[in-house]
C-alpha positions as CSV (number, residue, x, y, z in Angstrom):
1,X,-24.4,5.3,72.9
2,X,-27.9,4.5,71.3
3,X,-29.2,1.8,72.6
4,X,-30.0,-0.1,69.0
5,X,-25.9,0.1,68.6
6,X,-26.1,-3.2,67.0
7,X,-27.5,-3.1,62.9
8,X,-30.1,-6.3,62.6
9,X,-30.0,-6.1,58.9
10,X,-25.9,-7.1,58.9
11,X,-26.8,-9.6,61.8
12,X,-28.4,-12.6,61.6
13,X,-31.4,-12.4,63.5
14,X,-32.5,-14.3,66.2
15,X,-29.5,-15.5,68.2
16,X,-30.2,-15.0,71.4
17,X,-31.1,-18.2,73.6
18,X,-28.9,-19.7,70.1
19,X,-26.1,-22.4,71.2
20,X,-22.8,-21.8,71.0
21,X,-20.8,-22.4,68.1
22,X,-17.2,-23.9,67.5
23,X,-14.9,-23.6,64.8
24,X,-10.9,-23.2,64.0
25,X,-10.2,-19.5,64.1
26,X,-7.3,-17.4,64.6
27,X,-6.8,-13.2,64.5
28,X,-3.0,-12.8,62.9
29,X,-1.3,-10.3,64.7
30,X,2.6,-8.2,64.5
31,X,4.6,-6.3,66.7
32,X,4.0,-3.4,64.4
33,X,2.5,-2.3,61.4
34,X,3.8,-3.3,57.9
35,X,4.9,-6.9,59.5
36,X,3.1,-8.9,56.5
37,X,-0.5,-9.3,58.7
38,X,-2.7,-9.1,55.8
39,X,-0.6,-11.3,53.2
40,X,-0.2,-14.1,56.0
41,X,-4.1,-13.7,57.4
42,X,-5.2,-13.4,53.5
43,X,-2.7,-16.4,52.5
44,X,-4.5,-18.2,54.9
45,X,-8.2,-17.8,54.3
46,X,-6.8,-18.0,50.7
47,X,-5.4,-21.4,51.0
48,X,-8.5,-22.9,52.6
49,X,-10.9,-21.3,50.6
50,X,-9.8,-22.8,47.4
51,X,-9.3,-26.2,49.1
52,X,-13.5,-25.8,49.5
53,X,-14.0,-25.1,52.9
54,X,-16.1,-22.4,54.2
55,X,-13.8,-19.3,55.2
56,X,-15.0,-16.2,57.2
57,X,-12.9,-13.1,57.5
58,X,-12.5,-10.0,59.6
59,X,-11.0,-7.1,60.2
60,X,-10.0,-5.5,63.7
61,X,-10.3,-1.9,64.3
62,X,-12.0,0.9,61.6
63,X,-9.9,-0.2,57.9
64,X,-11.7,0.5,54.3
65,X,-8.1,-1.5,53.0
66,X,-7.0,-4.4,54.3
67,X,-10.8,-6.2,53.9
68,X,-10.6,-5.8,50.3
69,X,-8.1,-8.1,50.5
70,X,-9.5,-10.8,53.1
71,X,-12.7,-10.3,50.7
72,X,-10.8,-11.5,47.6
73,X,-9.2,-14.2,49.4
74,X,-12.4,-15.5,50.9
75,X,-15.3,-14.5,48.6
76,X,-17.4,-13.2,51.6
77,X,-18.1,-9.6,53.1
78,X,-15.5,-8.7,55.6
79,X,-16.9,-6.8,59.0
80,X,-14.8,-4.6,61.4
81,X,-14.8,-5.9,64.9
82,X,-13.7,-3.3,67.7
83,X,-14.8,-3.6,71.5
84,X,-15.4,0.7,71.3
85,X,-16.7,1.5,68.0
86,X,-18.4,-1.2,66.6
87,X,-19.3,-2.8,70.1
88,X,-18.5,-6.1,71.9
89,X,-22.4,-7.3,71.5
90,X,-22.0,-6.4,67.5
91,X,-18.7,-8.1,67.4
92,X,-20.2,-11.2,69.6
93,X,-22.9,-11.4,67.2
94,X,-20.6,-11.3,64.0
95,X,-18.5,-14.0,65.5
96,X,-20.9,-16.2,66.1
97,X,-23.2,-16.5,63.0
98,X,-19.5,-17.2,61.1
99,X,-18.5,-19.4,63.5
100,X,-21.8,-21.1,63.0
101,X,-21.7,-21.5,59.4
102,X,-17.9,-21.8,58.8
103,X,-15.1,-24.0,58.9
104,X,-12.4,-21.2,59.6
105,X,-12.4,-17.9,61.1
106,X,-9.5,-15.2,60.3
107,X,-9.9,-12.1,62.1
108,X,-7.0,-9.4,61.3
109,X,-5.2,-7.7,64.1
110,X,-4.6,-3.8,63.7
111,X,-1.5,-2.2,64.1
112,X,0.7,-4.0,66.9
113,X,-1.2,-6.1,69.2
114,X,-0.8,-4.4,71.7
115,X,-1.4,-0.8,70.3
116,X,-4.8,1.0,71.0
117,X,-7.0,1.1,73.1
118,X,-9.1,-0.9,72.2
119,X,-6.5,-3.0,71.3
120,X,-6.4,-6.2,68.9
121,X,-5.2,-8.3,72.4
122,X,-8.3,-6.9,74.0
123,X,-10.2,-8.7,71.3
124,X,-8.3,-11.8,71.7
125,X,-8.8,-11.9,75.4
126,X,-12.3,-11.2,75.2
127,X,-13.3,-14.3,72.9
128,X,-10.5,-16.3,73.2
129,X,-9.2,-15.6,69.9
130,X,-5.8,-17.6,69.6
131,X,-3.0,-15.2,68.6
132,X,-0.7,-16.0,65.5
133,X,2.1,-13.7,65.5
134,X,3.6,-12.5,61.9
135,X,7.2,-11.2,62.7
136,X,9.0,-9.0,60.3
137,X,12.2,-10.9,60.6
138,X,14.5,-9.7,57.3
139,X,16.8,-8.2,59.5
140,X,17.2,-10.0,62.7
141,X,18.0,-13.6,64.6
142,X,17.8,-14.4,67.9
143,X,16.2,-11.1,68.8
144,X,13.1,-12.8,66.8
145,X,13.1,-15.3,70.2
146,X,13.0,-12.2,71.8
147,X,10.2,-10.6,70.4
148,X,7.9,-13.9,70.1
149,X,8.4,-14.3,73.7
150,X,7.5,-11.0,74.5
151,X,4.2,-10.9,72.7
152,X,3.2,-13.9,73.8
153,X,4.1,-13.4,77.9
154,X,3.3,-9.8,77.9
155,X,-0.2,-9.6,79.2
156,X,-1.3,-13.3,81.3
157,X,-4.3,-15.2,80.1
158,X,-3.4,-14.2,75.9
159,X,-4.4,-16.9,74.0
160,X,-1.8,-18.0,72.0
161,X,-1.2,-20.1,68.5
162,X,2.6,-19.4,67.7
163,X,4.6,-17.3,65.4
164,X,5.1,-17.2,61.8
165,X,8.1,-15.4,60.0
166,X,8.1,-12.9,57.2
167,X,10.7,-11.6,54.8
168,X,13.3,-14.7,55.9
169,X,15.8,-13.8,53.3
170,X,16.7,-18.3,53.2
171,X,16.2,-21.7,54.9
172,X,19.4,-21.0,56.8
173,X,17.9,-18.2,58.0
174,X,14.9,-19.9,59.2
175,X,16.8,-22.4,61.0
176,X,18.2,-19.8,63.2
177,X,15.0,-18.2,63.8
178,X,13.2,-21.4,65.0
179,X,16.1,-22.2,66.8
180,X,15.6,-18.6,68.8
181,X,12.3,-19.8,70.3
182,X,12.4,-20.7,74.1
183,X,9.6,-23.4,72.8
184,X,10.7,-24.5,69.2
185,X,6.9,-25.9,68.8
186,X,5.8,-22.5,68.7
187,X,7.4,-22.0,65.5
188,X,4.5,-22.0,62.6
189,X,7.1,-21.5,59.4
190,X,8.0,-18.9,57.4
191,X,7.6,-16.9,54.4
192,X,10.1,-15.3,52.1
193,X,10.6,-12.0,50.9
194,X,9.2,-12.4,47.6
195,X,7.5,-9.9,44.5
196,X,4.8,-12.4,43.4
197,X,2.5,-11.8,47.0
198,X,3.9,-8.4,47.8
199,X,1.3,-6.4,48.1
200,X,1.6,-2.8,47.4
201,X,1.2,0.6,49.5
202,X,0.3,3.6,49.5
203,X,-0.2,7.1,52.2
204,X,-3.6,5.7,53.5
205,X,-1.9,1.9,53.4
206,X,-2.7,-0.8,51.3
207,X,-3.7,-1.2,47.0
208,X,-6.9,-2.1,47.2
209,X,-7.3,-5.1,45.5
210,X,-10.1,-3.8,43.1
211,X,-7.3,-1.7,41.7
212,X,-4.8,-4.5,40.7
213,X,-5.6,-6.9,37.8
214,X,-3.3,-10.1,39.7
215,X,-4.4,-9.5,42.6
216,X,-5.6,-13.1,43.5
217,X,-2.3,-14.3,41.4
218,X,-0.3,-12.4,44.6
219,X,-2.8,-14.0,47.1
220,X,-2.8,-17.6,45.7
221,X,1.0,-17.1,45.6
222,X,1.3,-16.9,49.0
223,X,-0.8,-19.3,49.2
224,X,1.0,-21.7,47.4
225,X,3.8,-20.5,50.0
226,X,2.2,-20.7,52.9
227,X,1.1,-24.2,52.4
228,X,4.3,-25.5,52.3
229,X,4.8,-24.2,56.3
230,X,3.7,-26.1,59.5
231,X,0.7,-23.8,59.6
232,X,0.1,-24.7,56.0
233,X,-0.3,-28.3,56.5
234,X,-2.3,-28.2,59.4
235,X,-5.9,-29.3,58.6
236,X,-8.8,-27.1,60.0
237,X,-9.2,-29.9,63.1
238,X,-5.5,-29.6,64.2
239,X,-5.8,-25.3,64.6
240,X,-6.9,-24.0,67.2
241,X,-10.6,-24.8,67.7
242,X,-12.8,-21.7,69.4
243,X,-16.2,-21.4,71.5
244,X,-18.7,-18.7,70.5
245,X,-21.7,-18.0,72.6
246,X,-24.1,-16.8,71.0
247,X,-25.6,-13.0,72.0
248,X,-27.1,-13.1,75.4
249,X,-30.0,-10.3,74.2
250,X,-32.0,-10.2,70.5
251,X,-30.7,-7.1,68.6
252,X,-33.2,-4.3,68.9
253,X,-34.9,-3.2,65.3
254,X,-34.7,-0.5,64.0
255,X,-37.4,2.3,62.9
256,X,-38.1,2.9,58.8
257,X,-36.4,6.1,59.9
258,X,-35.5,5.9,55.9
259,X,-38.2,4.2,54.5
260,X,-39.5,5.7,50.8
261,X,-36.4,7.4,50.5
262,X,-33.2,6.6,48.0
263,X,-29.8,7.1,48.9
264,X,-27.2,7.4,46.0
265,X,-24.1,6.2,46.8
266,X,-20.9,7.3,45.3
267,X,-18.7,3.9,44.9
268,X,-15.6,3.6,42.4
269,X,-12.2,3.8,42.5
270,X,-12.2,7.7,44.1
271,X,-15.2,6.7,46.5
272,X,-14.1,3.2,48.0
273,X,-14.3,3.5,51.4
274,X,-17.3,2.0,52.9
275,X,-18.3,-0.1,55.4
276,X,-20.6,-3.1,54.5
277,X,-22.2,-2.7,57.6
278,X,-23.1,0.3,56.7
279,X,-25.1,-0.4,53.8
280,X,-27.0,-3.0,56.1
281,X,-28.0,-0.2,58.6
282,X,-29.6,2.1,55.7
283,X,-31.3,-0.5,54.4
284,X,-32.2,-1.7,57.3
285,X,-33.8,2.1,58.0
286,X,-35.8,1.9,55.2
287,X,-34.1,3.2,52.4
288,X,-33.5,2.5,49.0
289,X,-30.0,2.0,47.6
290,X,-28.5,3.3,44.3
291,X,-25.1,3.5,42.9
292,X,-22.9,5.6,41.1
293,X,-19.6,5.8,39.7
294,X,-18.5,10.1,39.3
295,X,-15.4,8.2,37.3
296,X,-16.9,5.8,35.2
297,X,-19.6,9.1,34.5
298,X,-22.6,8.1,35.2
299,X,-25.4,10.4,35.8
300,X,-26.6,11.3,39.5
301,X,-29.7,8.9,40.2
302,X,-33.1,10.1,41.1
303,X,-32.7,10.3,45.0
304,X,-33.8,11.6,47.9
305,X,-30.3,11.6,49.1
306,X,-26.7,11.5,48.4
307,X,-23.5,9.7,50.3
308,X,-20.3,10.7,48.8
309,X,-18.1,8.0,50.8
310,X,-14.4,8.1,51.6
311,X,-11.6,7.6,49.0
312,X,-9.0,8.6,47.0
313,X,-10.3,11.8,45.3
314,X,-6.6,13.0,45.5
315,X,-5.3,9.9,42.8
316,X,-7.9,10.9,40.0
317,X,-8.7,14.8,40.7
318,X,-8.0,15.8,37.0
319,X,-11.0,13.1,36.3
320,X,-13.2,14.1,39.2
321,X,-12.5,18.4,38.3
322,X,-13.3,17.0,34.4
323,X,-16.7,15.8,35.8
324,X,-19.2,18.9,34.9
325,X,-22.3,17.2,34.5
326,X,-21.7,15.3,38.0
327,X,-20.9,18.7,39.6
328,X,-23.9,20.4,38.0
329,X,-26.4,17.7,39.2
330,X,-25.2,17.7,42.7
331,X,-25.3,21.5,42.8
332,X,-29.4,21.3,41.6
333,X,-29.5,18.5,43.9
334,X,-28.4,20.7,46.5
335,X,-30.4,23.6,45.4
336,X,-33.5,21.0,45.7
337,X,-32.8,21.1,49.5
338,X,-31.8,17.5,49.3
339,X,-29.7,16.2,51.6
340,X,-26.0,15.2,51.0
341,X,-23.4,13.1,53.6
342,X,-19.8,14.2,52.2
343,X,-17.3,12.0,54.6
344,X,-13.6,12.4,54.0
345,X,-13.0,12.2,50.4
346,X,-16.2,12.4,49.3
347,X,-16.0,16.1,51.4
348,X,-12.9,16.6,49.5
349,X,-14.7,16.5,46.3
350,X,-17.3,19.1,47.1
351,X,-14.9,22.3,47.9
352,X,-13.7,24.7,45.1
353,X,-10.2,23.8,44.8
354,X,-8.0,20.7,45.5
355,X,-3.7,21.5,45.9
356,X,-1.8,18.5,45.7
357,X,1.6,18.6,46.2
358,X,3.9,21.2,45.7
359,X,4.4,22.1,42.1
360,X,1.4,20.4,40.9
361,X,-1.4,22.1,39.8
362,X,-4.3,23.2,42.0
363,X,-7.6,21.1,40.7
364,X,-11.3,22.4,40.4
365,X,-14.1,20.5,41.9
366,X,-17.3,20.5,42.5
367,X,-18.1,23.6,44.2
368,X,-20.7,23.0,46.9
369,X,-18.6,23.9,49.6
370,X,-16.5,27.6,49.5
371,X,-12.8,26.8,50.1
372,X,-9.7,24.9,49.3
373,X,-8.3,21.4,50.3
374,X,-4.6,21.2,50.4
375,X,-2.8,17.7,50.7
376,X,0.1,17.3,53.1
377,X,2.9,15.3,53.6
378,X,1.9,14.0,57.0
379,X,-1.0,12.7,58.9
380,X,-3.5,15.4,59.7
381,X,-5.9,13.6,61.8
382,X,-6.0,9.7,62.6
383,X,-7.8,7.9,65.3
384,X,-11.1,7.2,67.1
385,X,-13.6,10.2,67.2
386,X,-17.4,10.3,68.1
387,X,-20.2,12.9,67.1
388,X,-22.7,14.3,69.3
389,X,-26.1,15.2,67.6
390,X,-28.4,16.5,69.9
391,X,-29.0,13.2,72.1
392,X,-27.4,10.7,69.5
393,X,-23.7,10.0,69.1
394,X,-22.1,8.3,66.6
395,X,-18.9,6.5,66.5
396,X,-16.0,6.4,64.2
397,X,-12.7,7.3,63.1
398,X,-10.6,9.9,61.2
399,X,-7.9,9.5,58.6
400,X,-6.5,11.9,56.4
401,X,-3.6,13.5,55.1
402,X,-5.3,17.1,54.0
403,X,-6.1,20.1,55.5
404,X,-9.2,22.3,54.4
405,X,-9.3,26.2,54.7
406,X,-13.1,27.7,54.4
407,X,-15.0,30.3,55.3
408,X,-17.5,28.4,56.8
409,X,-17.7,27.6,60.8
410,X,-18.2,24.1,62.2
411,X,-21.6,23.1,64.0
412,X,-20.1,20.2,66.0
413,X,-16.6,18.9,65.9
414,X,-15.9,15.0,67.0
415,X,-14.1,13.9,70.2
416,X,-12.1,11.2,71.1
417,X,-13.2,8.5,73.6
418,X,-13.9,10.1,76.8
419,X,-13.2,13.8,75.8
420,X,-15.7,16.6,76.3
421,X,-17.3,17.7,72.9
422,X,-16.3,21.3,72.1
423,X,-17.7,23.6,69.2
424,X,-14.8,26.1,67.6
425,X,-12.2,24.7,68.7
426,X,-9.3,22.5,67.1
427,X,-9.9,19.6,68.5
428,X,-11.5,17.1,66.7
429,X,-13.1,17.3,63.1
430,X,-15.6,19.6,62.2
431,X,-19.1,19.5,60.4
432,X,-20.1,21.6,58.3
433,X,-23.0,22.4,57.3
434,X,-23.6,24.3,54.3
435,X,-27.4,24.2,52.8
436,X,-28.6,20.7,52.9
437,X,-24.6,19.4,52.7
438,X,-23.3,17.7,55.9
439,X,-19.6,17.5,55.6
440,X,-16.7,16.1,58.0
441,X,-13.3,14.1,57.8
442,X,-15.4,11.7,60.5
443,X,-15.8,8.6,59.4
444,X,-19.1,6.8,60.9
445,X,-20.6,3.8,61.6
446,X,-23.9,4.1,61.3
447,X,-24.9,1.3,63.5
448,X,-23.6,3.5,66.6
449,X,-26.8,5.5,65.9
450,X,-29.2,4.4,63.3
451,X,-30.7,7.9,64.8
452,X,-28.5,10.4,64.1
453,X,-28.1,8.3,60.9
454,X,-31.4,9.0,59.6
455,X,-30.8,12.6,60.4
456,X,-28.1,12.5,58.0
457,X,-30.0,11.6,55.3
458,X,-32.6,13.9,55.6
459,X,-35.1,12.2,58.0
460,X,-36.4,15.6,59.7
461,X,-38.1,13.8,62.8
462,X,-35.3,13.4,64.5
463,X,-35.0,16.1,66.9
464,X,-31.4,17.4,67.3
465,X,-31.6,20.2,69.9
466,X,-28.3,21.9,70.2
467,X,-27.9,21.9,66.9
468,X,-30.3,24.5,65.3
469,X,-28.2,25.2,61.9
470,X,-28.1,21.6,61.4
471,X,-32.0,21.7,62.0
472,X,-32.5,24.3,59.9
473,X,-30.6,22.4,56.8
């Protein structure tokens, strides 16, 4: 990994020597996914956010969903924290500045606690971040003693806040589930199965908020819930109060690798998913940031560069393939030799054709890249992935349920953790390369690299060696 990993501009600077900081803070975590974790960690932020007090929110692991969500609930930018992608001095440093100018701090598990690797228990462990378990409980009793006790004896040294239940179908049913505890004190309350907070899904997981007009009605409903729980009640001194150091070493700065240039940035309802830290790094590098929104149909800006983000190009392909001006200006912006990053959805967008499912009708796009994406019914890729560029590597993460068939050959194609880099294989996602368009399912994080960054968006000085077609672009 580079060594600037950590990105200044979405750090506050000048933490090192810093004291420590204390404040409440919890990461809500489940045995699985789909146990209620963001309702109950956005409940809570919720709850004491519109009491007044100063709420900071985060997500664990790479997500573009859930932190819309803790965003709404706490009217702040949420940042992932991960130990491999995003870094344990980037996560040190995030926790701290909140922790120093907050009353509560909500960090989000992902998946079960225990699953990946990183894993949101790793986290815990490594700042003492007290675990409140959310237990799916609709359909069980004293196997919920079972599982609470499991969680929290599994690993030694976990620090531990209790366990709240979800989906209790009635106070009877409560009762029995306290009552299952080895220590009863454990117990933190529970919340019903109920339409007014359920928040809805989706294949890539949850509704972003942005898409539903009550959203804060569902989050201040389980607010209005939750407060009416032991956790509820408790006032910000009587939860669990943490120490953060502050980072032992000033974050490096970066280079104006960017500076002059503009980047425009794809961001609506088909182009959502985008890491605030992200924006940081750029800007930090330099560049200039402009919007657009391909749905709302708005012109291309004058740029240097283009980012076609993540998203749900799938949901509104009739509007995106209805979209000629869009696709003619990105095909002269293309035949400018300006640069363009296509990631995931955004590389969706820019082939031919886009088949959904079976029986529905096959969808033109944009046409900067030959070939056809094809949704599927399962995942087709999911999970941590890095990207070699000459000397540079960037982390990340892939998620996708599509498949594309093209002519074209990969340059590079990701790895996972520890896994050798391979070019024409399967393994891993490719990029492609096609003019001045850089294309992959990999999702990035820019601060893993603010190098290879750069070189993404068109900053030539970066010398990537063993990669001439992406030199020549």
């Amino acid at each position: 990994m580079d060594a600037s990993l950590s990105s200044q501009a979405s750090q506050p600077g000048g933490t090192a020597g810093a004291a420590a900081a204390t404040c409440a803070a919890v990461l809500v975590a489940a045995p699985a996914s789909g146990q209620g974790k963001t309702t109950v960690a956005a409940a809570l932020a919720r709850l004491h956010a519109r009491q007044g007090r100063r709420v900071r929110a985060f997500k664990c692991g790479p997500d573009f969903l859930d932190p819309h969500w803790l965003a709404l609930a706490t009217g702040a930018p949420v940042h992932s924290l991960d130990l491999w992608m995003t870094g344990e001095a980037d996560c040190r440093a995030r926790l701290h500045a909140a922790a120093a100018e907050c009353d509560l701090l909500v960090v989000e598990g992902v998946m079960g606690l225990f699953d990946g690797t990183p894993s949101a228990a790793d986290l815990a462990q490594r700042f003492g971040l007290p675990v409140l378990a959310v237990i799916d409980a609709h359909a069980m009793a004293g196997t919920f003693g079972a599982l609470a006790y499991g969680l929290q004896s599994f690993r030694d040294g976990l620090p531990w806040a209790g366990v709240l239940a979800n989906r209790v179908a009635s106070e009877r049913h409560g009762a029995m589930l306290q009552q299952a505890l080895r220590d009863p004190s454990q117990w933190l309350g529970a919340l019903p199965r109920d339409s007014r907070f359920a928040l809805p899904e989706r294949h890539l997981g949850l509704v972003a908020a942005t898409e539903l007009g009550d959203a804060l009605a569902r989050l201040d409903a389980a607010a209005d819930v939750l407060a009416g729980t032991p956790l509820g009640r408790m006032s910000v001194a009587n939860l669990p109060q943490v120490r953060f150091e502050a980072a032992s070493d000033e974050p490096q700065a970066m280079a104006p690798l960017l500076a002059g240039r503009t980047i425009a940035i794809a961001r609506d309802a088909a182009f959502s998913f985008i890491y605030p830290a992200n924006l940081d790094v750029l800007t930090a590098l330099g560049a200039k940031l402009s919007f657009f929104s391909p749905l709302a149909g708005d012109a291309l800006p004058a740029c240097d560069a283009v980012w076609l983000p993540g998203g749900y190009p799938e949901l509104h392909a009739q509007a995106l393939s209805a979209c000629t001006a869009m696709r003619e200006s990105l095909a002269a912006h293309a035949a400018a030799g300006k640069p363009v990053w296509a990631e995931c959805g955004g590389m969706m967008a820019l082939f031919d054709e886009l088949a959904l499912q079976d029986g529905e009708p096959v969808h033109r796009l944009w046409g900067l890249l030959p070939g056809r994406v094809t949704m599927q019914k399962r995942l087709a890729g999911l999970g941590p992935q890095q990207l070699s560029l000459g000397s540079h590597v960037l982390r990340g993460h892939t998620f996708h349920y599509s498949s594309c068939e093209t002519p074209l050959e990969p340059v590079a194609r990701t790895a996972r953790p520890g896994a050798p880099q391979a070019v024409g294989t399967r393994a891993g996602e490719a990029l492609y390369v096609h003019g001045p368009v850089r294309a992959s399912y990999f999702h990035a994080w820019f601060a893993s690299s603010p190098q290879a960054t750069a070189r993404l968006f068109g900053a030539m000085s970066i010398e990537l060696e063993s990669h001439a077609a992406f030199d020549q672009a």
